[in-house]
C-alpha positions as CSV (number, residue, x, y, z in Angstrom):
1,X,105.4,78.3,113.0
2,X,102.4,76.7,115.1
3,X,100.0,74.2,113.9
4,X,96.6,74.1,114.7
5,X,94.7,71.0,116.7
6,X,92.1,69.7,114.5
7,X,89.9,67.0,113.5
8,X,89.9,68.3,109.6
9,X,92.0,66.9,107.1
10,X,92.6,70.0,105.7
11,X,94.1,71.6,108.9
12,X,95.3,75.2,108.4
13,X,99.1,75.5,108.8
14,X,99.5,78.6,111.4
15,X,102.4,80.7,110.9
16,X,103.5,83.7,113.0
17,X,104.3,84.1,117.0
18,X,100.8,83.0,119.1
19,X,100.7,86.3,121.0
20,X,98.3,88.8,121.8
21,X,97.8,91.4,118.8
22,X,100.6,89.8,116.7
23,X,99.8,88.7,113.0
24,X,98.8,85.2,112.2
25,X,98.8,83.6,108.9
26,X,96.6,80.9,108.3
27,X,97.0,78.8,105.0
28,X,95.3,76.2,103.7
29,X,95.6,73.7,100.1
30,X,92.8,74.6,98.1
31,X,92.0,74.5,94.4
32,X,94.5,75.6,92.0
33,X,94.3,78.5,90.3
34,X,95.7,81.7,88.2
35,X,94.6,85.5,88.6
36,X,93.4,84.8,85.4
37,X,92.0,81.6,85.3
38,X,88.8,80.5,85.3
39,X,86.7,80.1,88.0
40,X,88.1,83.8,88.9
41,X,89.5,83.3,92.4
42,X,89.1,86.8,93.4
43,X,85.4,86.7,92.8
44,X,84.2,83.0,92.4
45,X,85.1,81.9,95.7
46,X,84.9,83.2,99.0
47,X,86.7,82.5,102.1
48,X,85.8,83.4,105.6
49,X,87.4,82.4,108.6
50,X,85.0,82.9,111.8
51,X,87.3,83.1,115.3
52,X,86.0,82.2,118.3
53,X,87.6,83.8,121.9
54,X,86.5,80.7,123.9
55,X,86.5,82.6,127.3
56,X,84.2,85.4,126.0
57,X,81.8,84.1,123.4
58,X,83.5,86.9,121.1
59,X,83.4,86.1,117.6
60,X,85.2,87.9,114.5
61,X,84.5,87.1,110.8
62,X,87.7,87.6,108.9
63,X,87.8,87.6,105.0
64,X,90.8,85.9,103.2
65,X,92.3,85.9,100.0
66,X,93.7,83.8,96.9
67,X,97.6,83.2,97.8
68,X,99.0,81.7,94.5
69,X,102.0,79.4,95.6
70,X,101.8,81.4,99.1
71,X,105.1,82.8,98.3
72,X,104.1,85.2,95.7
73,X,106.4,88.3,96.9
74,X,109.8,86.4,96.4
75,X,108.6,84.1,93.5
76,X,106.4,86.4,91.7
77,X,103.9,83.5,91.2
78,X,100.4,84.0,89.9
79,X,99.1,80.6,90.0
80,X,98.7,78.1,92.8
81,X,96.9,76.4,95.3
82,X,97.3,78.1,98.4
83,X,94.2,80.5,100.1
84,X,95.2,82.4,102.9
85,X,93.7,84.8,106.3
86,X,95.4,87.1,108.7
87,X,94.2,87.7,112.0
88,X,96.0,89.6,115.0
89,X,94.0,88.3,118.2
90,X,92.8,90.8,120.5
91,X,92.5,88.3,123.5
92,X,94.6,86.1,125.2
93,X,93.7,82.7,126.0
94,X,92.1,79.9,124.2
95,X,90.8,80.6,120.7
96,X,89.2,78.3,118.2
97,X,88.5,78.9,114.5
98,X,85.6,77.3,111.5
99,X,86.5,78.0,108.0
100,X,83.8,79.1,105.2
101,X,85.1,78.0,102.1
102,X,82.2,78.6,99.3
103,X,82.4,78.9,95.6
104,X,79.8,80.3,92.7
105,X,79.7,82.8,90.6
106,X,81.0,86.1,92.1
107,X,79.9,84.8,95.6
108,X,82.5,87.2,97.2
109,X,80.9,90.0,96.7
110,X,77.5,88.1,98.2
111,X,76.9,88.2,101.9
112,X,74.5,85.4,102.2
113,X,75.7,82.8,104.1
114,X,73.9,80.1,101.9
115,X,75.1,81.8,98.8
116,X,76.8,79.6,96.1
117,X,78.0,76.3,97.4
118,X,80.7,74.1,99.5
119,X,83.8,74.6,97.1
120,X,85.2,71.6,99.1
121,X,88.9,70.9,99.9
122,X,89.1,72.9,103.4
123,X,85.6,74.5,104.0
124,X,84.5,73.4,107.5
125,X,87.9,73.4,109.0
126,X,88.1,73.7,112.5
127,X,90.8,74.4,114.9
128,X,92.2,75.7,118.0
129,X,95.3,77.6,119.8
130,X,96.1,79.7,122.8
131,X,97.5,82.8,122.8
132,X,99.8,84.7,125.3
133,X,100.5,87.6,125.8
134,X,102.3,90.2,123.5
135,X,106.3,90.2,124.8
136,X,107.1,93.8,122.8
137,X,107.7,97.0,123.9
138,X,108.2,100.8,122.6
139,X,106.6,102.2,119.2
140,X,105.9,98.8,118.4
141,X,102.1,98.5,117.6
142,X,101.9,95.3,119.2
143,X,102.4,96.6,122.4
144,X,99.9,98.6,122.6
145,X,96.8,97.1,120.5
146,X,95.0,98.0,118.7
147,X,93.9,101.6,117.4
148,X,90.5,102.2,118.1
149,X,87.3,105.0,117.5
150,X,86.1,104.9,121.0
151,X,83.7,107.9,120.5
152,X,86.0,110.9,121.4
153,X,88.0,113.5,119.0
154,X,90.7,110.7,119.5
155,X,91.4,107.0,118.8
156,X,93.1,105.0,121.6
157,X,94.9,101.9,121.9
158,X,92.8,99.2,123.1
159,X,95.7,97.3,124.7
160,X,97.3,100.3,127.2
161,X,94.4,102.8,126.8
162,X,96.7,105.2,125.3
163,X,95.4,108.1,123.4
164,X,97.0,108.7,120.1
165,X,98.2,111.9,118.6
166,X,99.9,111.7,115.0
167,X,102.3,113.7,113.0
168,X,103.7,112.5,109.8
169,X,103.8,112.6,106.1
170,X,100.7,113.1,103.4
171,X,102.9,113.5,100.6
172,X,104.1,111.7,98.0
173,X,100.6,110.1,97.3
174,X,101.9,107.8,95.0
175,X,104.1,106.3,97.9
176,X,103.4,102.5,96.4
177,X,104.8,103.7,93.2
178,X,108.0,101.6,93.6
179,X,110.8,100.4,91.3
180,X,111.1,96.9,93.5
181,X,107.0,96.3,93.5
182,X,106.2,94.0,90.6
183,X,104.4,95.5,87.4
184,X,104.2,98.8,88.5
185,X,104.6,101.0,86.0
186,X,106.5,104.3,85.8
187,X,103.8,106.7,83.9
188,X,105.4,110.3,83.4
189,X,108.7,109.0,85.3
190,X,106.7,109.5,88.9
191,X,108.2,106.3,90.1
192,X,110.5,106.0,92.4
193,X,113.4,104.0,93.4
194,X,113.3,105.8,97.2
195,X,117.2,105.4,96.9
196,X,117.9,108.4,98.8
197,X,117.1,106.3,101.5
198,X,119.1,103.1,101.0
199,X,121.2,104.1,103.6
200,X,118.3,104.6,106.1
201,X,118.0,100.6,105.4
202,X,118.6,98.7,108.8
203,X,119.6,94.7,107.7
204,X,118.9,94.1,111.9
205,X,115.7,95.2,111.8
206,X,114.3,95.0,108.3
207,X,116.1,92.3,106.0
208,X,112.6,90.1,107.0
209,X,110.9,91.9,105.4
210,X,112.7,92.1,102.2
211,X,111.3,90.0,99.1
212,X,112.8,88.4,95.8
213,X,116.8,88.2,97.0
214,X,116.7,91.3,98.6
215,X,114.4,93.9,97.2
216,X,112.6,96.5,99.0
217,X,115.4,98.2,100.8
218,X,115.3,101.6,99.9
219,X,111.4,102.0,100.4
220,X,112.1,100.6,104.2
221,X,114.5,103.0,104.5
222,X,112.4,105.7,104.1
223,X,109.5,104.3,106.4
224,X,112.6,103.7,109.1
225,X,113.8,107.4,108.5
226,X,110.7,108.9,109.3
227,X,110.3,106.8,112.8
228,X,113.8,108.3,113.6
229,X,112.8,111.7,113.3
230,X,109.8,110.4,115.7
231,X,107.0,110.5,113.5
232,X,104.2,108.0,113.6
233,X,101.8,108.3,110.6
234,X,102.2,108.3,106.7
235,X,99.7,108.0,104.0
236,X,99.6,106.5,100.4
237,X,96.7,106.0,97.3
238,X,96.2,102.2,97.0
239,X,94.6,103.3,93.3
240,X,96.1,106.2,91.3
241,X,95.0,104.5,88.3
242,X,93.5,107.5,86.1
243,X,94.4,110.4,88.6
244,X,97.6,112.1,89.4
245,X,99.9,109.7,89.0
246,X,98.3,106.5,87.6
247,X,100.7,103.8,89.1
248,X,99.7,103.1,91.9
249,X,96.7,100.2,91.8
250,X,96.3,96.3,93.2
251,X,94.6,95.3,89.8
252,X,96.5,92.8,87.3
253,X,97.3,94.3,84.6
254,X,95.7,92.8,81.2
255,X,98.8,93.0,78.7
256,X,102.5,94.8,80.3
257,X,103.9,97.5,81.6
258,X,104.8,99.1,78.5
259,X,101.4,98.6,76.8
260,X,100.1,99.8,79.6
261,X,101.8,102.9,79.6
262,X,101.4,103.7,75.9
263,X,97.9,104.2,76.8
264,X,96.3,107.4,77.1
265,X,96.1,109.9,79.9
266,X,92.4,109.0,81.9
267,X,91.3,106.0,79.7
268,X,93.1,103.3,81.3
269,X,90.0,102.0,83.7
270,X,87.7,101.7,80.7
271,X,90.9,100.3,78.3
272,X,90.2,96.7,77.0
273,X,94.6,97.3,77.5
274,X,94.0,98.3,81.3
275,X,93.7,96.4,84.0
276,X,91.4,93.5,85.0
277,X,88.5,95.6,87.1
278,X,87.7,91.6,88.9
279,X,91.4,90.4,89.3
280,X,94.3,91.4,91.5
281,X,98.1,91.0,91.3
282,X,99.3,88.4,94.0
283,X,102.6,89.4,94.0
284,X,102.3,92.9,94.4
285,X,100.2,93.1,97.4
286,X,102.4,90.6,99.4
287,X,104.9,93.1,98.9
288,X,103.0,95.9,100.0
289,X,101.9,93.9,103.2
290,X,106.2,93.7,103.6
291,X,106.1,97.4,104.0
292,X,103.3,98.1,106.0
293,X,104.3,94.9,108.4
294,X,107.8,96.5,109.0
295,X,105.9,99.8,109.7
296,X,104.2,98.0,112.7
297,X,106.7,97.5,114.3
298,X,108.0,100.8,113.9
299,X,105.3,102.5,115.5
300,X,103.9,104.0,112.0
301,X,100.2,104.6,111.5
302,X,98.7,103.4,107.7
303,X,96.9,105.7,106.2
304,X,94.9,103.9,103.4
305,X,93.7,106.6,100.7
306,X,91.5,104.5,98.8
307,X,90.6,106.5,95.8
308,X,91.3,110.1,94.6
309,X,88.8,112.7,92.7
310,X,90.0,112.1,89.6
311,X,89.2,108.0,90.3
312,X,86.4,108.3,92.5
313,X,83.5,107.4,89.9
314,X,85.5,104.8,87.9
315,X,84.6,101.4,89.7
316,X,80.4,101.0,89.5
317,X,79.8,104.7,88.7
318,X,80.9,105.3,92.0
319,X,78.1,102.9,93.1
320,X,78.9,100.0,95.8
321,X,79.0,97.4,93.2
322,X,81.0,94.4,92.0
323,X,84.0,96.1,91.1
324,X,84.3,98.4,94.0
325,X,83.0,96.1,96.6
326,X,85.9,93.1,95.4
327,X,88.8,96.3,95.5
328,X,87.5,96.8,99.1
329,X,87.5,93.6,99.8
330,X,90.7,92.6,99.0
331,X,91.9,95.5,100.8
332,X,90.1,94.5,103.9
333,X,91.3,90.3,103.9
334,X,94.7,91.6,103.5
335,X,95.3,94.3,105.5
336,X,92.9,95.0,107.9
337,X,95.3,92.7,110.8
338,X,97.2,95.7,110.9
339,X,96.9,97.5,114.2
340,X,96.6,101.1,113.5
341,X,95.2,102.4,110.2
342,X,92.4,104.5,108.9
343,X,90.5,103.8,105.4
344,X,89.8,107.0,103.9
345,X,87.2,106.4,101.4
346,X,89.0,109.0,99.1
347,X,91.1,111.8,98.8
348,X,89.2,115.4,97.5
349,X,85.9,113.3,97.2
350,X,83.2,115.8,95.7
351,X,81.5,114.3,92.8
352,X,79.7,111.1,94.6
353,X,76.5,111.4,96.0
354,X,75.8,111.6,100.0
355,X,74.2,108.1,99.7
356,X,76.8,106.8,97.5
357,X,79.7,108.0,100.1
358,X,77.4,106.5,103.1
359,X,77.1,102.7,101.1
360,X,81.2,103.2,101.0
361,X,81.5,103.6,104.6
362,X,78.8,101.4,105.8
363,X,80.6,98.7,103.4
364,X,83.9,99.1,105.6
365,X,82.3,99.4,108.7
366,X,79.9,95.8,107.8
367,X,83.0,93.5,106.6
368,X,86.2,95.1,108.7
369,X,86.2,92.7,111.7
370,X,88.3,95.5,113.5
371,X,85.8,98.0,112.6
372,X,89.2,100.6,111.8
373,X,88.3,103.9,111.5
374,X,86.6,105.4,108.4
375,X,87.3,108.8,107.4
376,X,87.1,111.0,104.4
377,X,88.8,113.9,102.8
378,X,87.3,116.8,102.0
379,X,86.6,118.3,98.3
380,X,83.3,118.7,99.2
381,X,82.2,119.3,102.6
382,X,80.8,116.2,104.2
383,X,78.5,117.4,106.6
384,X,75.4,115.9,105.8
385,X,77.3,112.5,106.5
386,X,77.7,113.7,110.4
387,X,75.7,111.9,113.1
388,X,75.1,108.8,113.7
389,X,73.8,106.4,110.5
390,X,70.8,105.8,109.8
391,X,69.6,103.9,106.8
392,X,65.9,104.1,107.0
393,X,66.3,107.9,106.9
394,X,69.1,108.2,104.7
395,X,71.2,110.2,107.3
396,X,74.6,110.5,109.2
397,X,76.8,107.7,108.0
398,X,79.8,105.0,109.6
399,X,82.1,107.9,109.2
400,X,84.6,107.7,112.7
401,X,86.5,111.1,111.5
402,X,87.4,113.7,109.0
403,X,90.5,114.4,107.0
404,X,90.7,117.9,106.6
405,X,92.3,119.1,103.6
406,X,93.3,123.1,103.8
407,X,93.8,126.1,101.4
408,X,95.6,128.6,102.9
409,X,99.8,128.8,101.8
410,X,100.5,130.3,105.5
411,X,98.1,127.6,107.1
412,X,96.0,130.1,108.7
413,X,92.6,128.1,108.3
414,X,93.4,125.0,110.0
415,X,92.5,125.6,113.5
416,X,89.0,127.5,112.5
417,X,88.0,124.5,110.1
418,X,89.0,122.0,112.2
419,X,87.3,123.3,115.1
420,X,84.3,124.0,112.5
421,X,84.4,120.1,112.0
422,X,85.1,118.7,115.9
423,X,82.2,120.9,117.0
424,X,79.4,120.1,113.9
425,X,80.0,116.7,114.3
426,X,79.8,116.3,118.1
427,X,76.4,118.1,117.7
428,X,75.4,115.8,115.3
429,X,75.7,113.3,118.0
430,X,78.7,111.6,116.9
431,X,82.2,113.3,117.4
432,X,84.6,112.2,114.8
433,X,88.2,112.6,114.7
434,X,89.2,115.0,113.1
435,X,92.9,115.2,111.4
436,X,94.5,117.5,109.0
437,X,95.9,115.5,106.3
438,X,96.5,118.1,104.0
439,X,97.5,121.3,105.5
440,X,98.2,124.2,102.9
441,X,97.7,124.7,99.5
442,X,98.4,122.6,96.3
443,X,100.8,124.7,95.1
444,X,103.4,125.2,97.9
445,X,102.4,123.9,101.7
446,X,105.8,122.3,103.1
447,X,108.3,123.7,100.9
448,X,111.4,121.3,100.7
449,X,114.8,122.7,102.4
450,X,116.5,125.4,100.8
451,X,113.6,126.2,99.4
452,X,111.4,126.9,102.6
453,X,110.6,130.3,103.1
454,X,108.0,131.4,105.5
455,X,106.6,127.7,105.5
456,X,108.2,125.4,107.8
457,X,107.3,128.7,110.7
458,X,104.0,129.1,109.2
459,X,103.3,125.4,109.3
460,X,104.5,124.9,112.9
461,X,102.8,127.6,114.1
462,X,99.3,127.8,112.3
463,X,98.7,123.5,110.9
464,X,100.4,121.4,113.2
465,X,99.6,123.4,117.1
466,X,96.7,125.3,114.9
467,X,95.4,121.3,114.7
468,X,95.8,120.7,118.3
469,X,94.7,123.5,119.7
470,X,91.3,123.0,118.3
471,X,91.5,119.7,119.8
472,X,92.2,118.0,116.8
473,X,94.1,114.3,116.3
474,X,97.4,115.8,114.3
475,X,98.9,116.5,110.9
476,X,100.1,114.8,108.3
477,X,102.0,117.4,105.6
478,X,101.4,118.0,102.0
479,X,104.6,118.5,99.8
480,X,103.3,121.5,97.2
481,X,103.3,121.1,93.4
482,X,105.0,123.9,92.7
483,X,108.7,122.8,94.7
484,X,111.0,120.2,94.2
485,X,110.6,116.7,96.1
486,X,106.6,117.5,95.5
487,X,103.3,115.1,96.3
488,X,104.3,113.3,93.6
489,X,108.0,113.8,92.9
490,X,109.6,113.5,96.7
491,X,111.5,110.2,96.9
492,X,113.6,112.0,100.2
493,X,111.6,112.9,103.4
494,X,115.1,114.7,104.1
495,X,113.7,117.2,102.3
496,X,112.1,118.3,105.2
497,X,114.2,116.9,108.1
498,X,114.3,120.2,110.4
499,X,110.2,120.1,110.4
500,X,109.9,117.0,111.1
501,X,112.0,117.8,114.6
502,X,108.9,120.2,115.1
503,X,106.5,117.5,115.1
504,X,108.2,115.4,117.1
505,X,108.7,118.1,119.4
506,X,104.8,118.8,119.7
507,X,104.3,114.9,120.0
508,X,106.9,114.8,122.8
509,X,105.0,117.7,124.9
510,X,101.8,115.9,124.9
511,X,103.5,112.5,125.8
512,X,106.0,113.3,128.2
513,X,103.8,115.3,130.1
514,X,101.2,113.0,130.4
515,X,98.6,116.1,129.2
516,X,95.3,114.2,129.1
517,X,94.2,115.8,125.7
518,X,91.2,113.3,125.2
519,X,89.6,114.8,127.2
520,X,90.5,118.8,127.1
521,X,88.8,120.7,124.5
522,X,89.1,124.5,122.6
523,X,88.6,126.9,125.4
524,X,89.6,130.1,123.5
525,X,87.1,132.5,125.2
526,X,89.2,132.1,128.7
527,X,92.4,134.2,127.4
528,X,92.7,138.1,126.1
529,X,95.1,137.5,124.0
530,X,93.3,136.8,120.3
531,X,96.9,135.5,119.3
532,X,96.7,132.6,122.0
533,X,94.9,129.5,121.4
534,X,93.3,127.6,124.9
535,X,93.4,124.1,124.9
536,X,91.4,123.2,128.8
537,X,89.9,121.0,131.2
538,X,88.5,124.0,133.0
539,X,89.4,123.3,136.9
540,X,92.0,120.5,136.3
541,X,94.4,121.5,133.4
542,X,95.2,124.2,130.6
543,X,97.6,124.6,127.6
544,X,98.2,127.3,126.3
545,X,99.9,128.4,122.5
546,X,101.4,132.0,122.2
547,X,101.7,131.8,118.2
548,X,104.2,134.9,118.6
549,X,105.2,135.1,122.0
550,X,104.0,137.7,124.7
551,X,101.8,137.4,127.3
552,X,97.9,136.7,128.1
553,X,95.2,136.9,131.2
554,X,93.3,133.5,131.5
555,X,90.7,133.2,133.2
556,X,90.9,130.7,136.5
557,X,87.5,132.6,138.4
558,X,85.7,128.9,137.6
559,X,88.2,126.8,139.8
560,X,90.2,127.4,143.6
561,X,93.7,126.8,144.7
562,X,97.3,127.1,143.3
563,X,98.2,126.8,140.2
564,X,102.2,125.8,138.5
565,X,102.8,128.0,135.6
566,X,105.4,125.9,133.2
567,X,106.8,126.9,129.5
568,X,107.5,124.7,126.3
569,X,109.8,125.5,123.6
570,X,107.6,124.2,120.6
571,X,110.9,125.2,117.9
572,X,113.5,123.2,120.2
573,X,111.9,121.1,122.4
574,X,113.2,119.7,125.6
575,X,112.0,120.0,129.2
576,X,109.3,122.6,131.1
577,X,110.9,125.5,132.3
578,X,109.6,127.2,135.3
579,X,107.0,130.3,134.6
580,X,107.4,133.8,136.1
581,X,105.1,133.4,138.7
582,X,106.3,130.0,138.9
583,X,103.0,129.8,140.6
584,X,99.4,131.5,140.2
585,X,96.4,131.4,142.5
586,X,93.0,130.7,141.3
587,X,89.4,132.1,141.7
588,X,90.4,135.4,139.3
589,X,91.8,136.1,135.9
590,X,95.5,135.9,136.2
591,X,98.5,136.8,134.0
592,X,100.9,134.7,132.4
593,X,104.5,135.7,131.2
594,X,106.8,136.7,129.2
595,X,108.4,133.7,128.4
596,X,111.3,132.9,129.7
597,X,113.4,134.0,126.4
598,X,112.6,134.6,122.6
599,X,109.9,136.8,123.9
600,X,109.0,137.3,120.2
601,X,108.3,133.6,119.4
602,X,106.3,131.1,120.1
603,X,105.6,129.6,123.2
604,X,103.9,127.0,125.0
605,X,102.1,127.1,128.8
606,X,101.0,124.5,130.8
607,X,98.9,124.5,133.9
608,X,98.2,122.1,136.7
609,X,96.7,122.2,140.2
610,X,99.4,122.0,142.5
């Protein structure tokens, strides 16, 4: 723990390590209150901590939250007196920091500055601390920094200026419907207890981030599993409430569990037996933040699916109003410290309006002081929100990126759409990222093991490299409705294990070789082979995808000099093998191949200028 220098009485107590990008907790005695008390402290007060890096003038306004007795995860409190911000410091140096503390009615959800009144206690704190530099290495997130839109096709680390790539899971959705998570309930048995992987549960690595005695293990088993097979991404809802699965929200509930189950199917929002629609379970969310903290340092990207079709109208009519606005904002003051995540403003989104959809983003973009990337998935097709936004005209929006959702059970339409998307939006003025989240078709996509069939070739071949070749940012992988360990039944990612060496296989090539795909984009028209995909920098460096082996002309008239021809086993991995030429010479269309075995299969070039 570090303590602050200030002249307040109130000083915030500083917990956490004072290092670049790592998470501090600032906490602070305040008035007492209950999630269901009144004044609400979810909406009748609103704190806002302004940071200061002293060196650059840099300032970043950080929302924080009601903490009950600041030790809700292991107590399960609801009441206290403790109000609490994150903050993971992009700087080093000296910092300093003035608290906002201001109380009226629903004053969080008010911008004004003015608004309400001083609500006393700690509001005009000031303080200051110095921060080092980060001391971790490897998948870590915090040594890197953090995940940035920089205006490319892909989001790079703003501590090593590494480009990312992602591969990982889409599926379950209802991720956060856990067993160990307080009142959550268990609505048509979807939730899970994740003990399949209890024995993926590292004590070395992971027992800090355990709550209540122990708890939590099997769900940070999983998360660990999938970083051993080399994945960095994974996606969740953080409100299934009325949609597929309906256990997954951070509202308190208004009665129990069981009452809230007895309910029926798509009338829990409006139920006077719901959920509060202003008020948020303290307890829960700490123990989410466990999880996704312990996936920081394992190098795993948070995909934040904020809403779902079935859902995406409930709060405010789909308007930006008081309901949505305080969800968002609670999301935002406690979890935007995290290094790398997206907020996808919701998943199948086609029954909002365009300027509905654009308030959503421009909300996120306005109160994240990280300004994360904002993406959305499609149901519709988004692209009147391309382009750069504009209010007064009612077009483009804050979008950063796209997640692609496909239809296709042998994947075939992911590299055409996503191209379709990377090359709209870039002439739109604004390229977005562009991911495919949702590869395949609801019924069957990634079929588990056993049970594959073509899939687990079709996906390799067509989502994940179909995605990358197009110059897209990765994949993460649906589980289909229709197989066991589905979207909303899995509670084993070993139900996929031999794909997931795939992906890490693709991720390795990129990495390893240090292939500079930021800045390469889909050059199909330089090959003759309408089964190979072109991924170039014309005149510095080409990879090429053989979907079914053979061999292809490309087309090197553009550029001089020699040329290394190298192979890459997409299905195995490993190192580059020498081509046959070993060597080609530019200024002409040349021919590449056969590869060097499994002449059938597919196969991966790579050229370079000598």
């Amino acid at each position: 723990m570090a303590t602050a220098a200030t002249a307040g009485a109130a000083a915030a107590r500083i917990d956490g390590e004072l290092k670049q990008w790592h998470k501090l907790t600032l906490s602070w005695q305040g008035p007492r209150a209950s999630e269901t008390g009144t004044p609400n402290p979810f909406a009748d007060y609103r704190l806002t901590v302004t940071f200061t890096h002293e060196a650059s003038g840099r300032t970043w306004r950080v929302p924080g939250y009601f903490a009950a007795d600041g030790r809700a995860a292991d107590t399960g409190a609801d009441t206290g007196n403790v109000w609490r911000a994150h903050f993971a410091p992009p700087l080093t140096g000296a910092w300093s920091y003035r608290v906002s503390f201001r109380t009226g009615p629903d004053i969080a959800v008010d911008d004004r500055a003015d608004a309400g009144r001083s609500a006393g206690f700690f509001d005009g704190d000031t303080g200051r601390f110095q921060i080092g530099p980060t001391d971790k290495t490897g998948r870590d997130f915090r040594a890197k920094g953090l995940l940035q839109y920089v205006g490319k096709h892909h989001l790079r680390f703003a501590g090593t200026g590494e480009f990312f790539l992602k591969a990982g899971a889409d599926a379950p959705e209802n991720f956060l419907a856990y067993d160990d998570f307080d009142d959550t309930p268990n609505h048509k048995g979807f939730r899970k207890s994740w003990a399949p992987h209890a024995r993926d549960f590292d004590p070395a690595t992971a027992a800090a981030y355990t709550w209540a005695g122990g708890k939590g293990t099997e769900i940070l088993g999983a998360i660990r599993y999938l970083a051993s097979k080399g994945l960095n991404a994974f996606s969740f809802l953080t409100f299934s409430l009325d949609g597929d699965d309906d256990n997954v929200f951070p509202h308190r509930l208004r009665e129990t569990v069981a009452a809230y189950e007895k309910l029926p199917d798509n009338r829990r929002w409006p139920s006077p037996k719901g959920v509060h629609h202003d008020r948020f379970d303290v307890s829960k969310l700490d123990q989410w933040e466990r999880v996704f903290a312990y996936a920081d340092t394992l190098g795993l990207h948070l995909h934040f699916k904020t809403m779902e079709t079935e859902n995406e109208l409930l709060m405010d009519g789909g308007d930006l109003g008081r309901e949505r606005k305080l969800y968002y904002r609670e999301l935002v003051a406690r979890f935007a410290h995290h290094l790398a995540l997206n907020w996808n403003l919701g998943e199948e989104i086609n029954d909002a309006t365009p300027q509905q959809k654009r308030a959503w983003a421009a909300w996120f973009w306005n109160h994240d002081p990280y300004h994360h990337p904002i993406v959305i998935h499609n149901g519709a097709r988004h692209y009147e929100l391309m382009g750069p936004y504009d209010p007064e005209k009612d077009t483009g929006s804050e979008l950063t990126g796209f997640s692609l959702q496909t239809n296709k059970p042998d994947f075939v339409n992911v590299f055409p759409e996503t191209l379709n998307y990377l090359r709209r939006s870039e002439a739109a003025g604004k390229p977005w990222v562009v991911a495919c989240d949702e590869p395949g078709d609801a019924s069957h996509a990634l079929r588990p093991a056993g049970d594959e069939g073509n899939s687990w070739e079709d996906a390799r071949r067509n989502a994940l490299w179909g995605n990358l070749m197009a110059g897209g940012a990765g994949c993460e992988f649906y589980f289909g409705y229709k197989h066991a360990h589905s979207d909303l039944t899995c509670q084993d990612y070993r139900s996929r294990d031999g794909f997931w060496d795939y992906c890490r296989h693709a991720l390795e090539f990129f990495s390893r070789n240090h292939v500079p795909f930021q800045d390469m984009a889909n050059h199909n028209e330089l090959v003759d082979n309408p089964d190979v995909w072109c991924l170039a920098r014309p005149g510095h460096v080409y990879v090429l995808y053989l979907k079914h082996g053979g061999s292809t002309g490309l087309d090197l008239g553009h550029t001089t000099g020699a040329w290394s021809v190298h192979w890459y086993d997409p299905r195995h991995g490993g190192d580059l093998l020498p081509g046959t030429p070993a060597t080609v010479d530019a200024g002409r269309k040349v021919r590449l191949g056969p590869p060097p075995a499994a002449a059938d299969q597919d196969w991966v070039l790579l050229l370079r200028r000598r």
